[in-house]
N, C-alpha and C positions, 0 to 999 in steps of 0.2 A: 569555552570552545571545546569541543568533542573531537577529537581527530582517531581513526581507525586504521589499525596498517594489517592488512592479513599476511602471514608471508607463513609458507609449505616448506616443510624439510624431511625429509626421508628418517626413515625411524632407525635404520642400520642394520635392519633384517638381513641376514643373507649370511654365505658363508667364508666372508670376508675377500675369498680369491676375485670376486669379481663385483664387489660391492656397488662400483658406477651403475653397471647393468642392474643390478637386483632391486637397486632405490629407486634408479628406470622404472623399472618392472613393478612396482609395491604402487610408484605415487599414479603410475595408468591406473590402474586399479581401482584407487583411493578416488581417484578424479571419476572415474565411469561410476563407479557407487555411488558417489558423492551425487554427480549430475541423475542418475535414475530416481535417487529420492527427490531431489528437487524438481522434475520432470512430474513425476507423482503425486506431489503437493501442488502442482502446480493445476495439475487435471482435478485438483478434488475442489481447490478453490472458483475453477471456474464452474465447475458443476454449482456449488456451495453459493454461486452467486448469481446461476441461473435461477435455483430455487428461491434464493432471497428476493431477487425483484419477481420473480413471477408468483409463487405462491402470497408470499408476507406481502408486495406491492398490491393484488386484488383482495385481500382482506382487509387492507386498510380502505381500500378504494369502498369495499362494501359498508364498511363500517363508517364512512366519512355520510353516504350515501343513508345508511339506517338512521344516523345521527341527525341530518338534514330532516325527515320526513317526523321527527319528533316536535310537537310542538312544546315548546318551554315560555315560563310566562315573561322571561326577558329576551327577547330576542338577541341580545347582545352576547348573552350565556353560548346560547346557540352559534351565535358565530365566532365566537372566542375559541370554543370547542373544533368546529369544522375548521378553522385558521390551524391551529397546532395541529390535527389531523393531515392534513393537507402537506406541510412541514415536516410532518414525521416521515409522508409518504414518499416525498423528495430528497429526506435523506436518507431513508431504502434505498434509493434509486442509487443515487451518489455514492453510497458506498458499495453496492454491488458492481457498479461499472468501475470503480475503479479496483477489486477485487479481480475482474475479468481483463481477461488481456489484451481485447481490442481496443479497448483504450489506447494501452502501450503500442499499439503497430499500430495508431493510427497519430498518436501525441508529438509534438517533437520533445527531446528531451525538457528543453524551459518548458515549454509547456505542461509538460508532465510532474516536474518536480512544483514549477508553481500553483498548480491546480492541488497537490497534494498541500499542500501548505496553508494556501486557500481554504479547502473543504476543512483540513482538520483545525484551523483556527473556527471556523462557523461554528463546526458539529461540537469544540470542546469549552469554548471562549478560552483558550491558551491563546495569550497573546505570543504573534511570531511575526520576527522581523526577517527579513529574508533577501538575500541578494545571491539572484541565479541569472549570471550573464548570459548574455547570448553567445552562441557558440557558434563557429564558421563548420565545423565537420557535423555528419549527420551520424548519429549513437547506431550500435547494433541494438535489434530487439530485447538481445539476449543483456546488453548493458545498461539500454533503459529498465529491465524487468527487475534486476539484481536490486538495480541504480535504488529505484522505488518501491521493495519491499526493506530496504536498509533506512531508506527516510520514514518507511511508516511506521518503523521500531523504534530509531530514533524518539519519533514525537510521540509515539504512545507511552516510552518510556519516560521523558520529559513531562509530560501532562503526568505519570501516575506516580511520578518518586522526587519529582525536581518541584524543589521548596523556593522556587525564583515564580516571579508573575508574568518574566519574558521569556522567549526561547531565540535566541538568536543560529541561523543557518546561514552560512557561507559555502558556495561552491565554486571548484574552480576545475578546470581541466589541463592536463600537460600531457602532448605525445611522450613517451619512453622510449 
């Protein structure tokens, strides 16, 4: 089990007479920077995923289509071929949408986390067991968005470095 705790502390800049204020003053700062890049990556990604289904999504589409009008002398070839074409195109799709943030304003959070779970057990065969209750409050934007770029590091890490054949996922929520 994986457990994450972030926690912020002022670096103790300042010139000691007024240190409450200064660490104030350091971690705004730290925060407004902090959220601008993430703001930033966050615009490149949806850019980065309008190109992925629109561009990469009709090249596949052409190429499924060029593929088709080829005759091969087992037709079985043929469709073998246009089947994983077809597959590949859908999971363009799947991942550009969930790169894109409409997903997130429009998912509820279970849904978003188990959809993420979902699609990356498909697209890696990592097997993932996963228990993500339902929740009686509705998430900000802003906590699904984090929420679900921290599960997709999670499990890409998990698929690229974890020597286990399962990945088990546990979520819970508690107001503070």
């Amino acid at each position: 089990m994986l457990t994450a705790f972030f926690v912020f502390h002022g670096d103790g800049r300042g010139d000691g007479r007024n240190s409450k204020t200064d660490q104030n003053v350091y971690s705004i700062r730290v925060y407004t920077s902090a959220r601008k890049i993430f703001e930033i990556e966050e615009l490149e990604k949806r850019k980065l995923a309008k190109d992925l289904h629109d561009t990469v999504g009709h090249l596949v589409q052409g190429l499924t289509a060029h593929i088709a009008s080829i005759e091969l002398p087992d037709p079985e070839i043929n469709k073998g071929i246009k089947g994983k074409l077809n597959e590949l195109g859908d999971n363009i799709r799947r991942i550009s949408h969930h790169m894109s943030t409409v997903i997130i304003e429009k998912s509820s959070f279970e849904e978003l986390m188990t959809g993420l779970c979902e699609d990356f057990q498909s697209l890696t065969g990592l097997k993932i067991e996963y228990r993500i209750p339902s929740f009686t409050y509705v998430f900000s934007y802003e906590l699904k968005l984090h929420q679900s770029r921290i599960l997709q590091e999670m499990l890409t890490n998990a698929n690229k470095y974890g020597l286990y054949l399962r990945t088990f996922i546990s979520l819970a929520a508690k107001d503070v």
